[in-house]
C-alpha positions as CSV (number, residue, x, y, z in Angstrom):
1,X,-51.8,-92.3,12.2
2,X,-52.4,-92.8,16.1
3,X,-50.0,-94.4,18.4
4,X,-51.0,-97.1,20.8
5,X,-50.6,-97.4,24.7
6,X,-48.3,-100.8,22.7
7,X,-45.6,-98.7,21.4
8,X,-47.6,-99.6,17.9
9,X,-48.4,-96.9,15.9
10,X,-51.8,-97.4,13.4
11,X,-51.4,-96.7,10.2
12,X,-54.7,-97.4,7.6
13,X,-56.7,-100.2,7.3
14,X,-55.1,-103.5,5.4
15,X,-57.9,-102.7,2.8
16,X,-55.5,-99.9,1.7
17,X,-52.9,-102.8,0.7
18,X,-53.3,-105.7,-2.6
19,X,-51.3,-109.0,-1.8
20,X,-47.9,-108.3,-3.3
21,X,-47.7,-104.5,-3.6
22,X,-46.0,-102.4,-1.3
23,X,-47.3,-98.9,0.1
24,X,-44.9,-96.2,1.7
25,X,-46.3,-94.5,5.4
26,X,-44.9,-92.3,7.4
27,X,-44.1,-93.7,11.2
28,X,-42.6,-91.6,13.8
29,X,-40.9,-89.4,10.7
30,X,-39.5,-92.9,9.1
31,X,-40.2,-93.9,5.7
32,X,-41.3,-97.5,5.7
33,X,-42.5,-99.9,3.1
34,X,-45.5,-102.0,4.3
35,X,-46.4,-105.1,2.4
36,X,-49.4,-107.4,2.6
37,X,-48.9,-111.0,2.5
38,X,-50.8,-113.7,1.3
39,X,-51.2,-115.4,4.5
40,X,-53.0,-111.5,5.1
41,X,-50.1,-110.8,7.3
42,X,-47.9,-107.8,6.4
43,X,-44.2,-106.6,6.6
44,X,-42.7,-103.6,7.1
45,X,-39.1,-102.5,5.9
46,X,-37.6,-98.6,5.0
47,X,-38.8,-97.6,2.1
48,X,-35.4,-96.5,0.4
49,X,-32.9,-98.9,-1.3
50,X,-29.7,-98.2,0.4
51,X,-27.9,-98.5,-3.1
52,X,-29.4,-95.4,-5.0
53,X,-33.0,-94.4,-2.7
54,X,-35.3,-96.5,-5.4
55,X,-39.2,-97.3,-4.0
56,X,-38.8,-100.4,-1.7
57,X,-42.8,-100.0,-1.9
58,X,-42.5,-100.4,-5.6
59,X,-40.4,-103.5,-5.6
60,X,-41.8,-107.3,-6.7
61,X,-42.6,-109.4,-3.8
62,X,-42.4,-112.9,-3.3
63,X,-43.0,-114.7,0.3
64,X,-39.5,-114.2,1.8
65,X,-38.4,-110.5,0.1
66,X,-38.9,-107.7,-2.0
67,X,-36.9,-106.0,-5.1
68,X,-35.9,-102.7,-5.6
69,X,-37.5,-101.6,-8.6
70,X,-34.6,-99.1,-9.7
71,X,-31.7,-102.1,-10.2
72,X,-33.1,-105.4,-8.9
73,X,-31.5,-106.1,-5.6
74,X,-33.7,-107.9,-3.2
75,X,-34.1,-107.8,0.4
76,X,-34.9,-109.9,3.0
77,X,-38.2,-109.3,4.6
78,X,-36.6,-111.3,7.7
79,X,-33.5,-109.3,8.4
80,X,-33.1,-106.4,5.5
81,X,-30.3,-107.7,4.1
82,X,-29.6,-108.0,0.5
83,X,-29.6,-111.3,-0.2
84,X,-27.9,-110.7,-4.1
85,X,-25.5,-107.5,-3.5
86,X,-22.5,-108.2,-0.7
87,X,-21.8,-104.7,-0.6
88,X,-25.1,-103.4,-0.2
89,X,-26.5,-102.2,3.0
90,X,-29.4,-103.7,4.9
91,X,-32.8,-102.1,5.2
92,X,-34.2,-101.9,8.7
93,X,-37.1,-104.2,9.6
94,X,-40.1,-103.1,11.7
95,X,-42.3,-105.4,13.6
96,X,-45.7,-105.0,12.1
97,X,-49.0,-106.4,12.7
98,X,-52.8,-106.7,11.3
99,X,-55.1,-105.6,14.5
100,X,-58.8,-105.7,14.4
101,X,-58.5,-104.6,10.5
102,X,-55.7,-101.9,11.0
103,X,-52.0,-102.2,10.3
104,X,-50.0,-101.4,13.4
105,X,-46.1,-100.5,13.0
106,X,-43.3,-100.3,15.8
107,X,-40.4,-98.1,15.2
């Protein structure tokens, strides 16, 4: 993992990701789910449901959000939020980025 002089931090190649499974990394002591799309760009969300701390990494994907594996409530990859649980907290949302091969986070 190596920060940039662009506030991104690298970190892996996109080969490490599969279009529609989720890894977790490590970003400035964060936990944060990256996803690869199938456009090949990714998204980046924490990587702990808010409701009970299930996988975000292990969660179905479609093209607009992800579900937590543990009890199926799905989030946003726009803004976090839940977008089936009203009492549900949002994730956070990082900006990430594909970069000559690399996936690049900002926290």
């Amino acid at each position: 993992m190596t920060t940039t002089d662009t506030g991104f931090t690298r970190v892996g190649p996109v080969t490490d990701l599969t279009v529609g499974e989720g890894r977790t990394y490590i970003v400035d002591g964060q936990q944060v789910a990256v996803f690869l799309m199938s456009d090949g760009s990714v998204r980046a969300l924490g990587a702990r449901c808010p409701h009970k701390g299930g996988p975000i990494a292990d969660g179905q994907t479609d093209a607009t959000k992800v579900m937590c594996p543990l009890h199926q409530y799905t989030f946003s990859f726009d803004d976090g939020r839940c977008t089936n649980g009203t009492d549900i907290d949002a994730l956070p949302v990082f900006q990430a980025k594909v970069h000559d091969g690399q996936i690049h986070i900002w926290t």
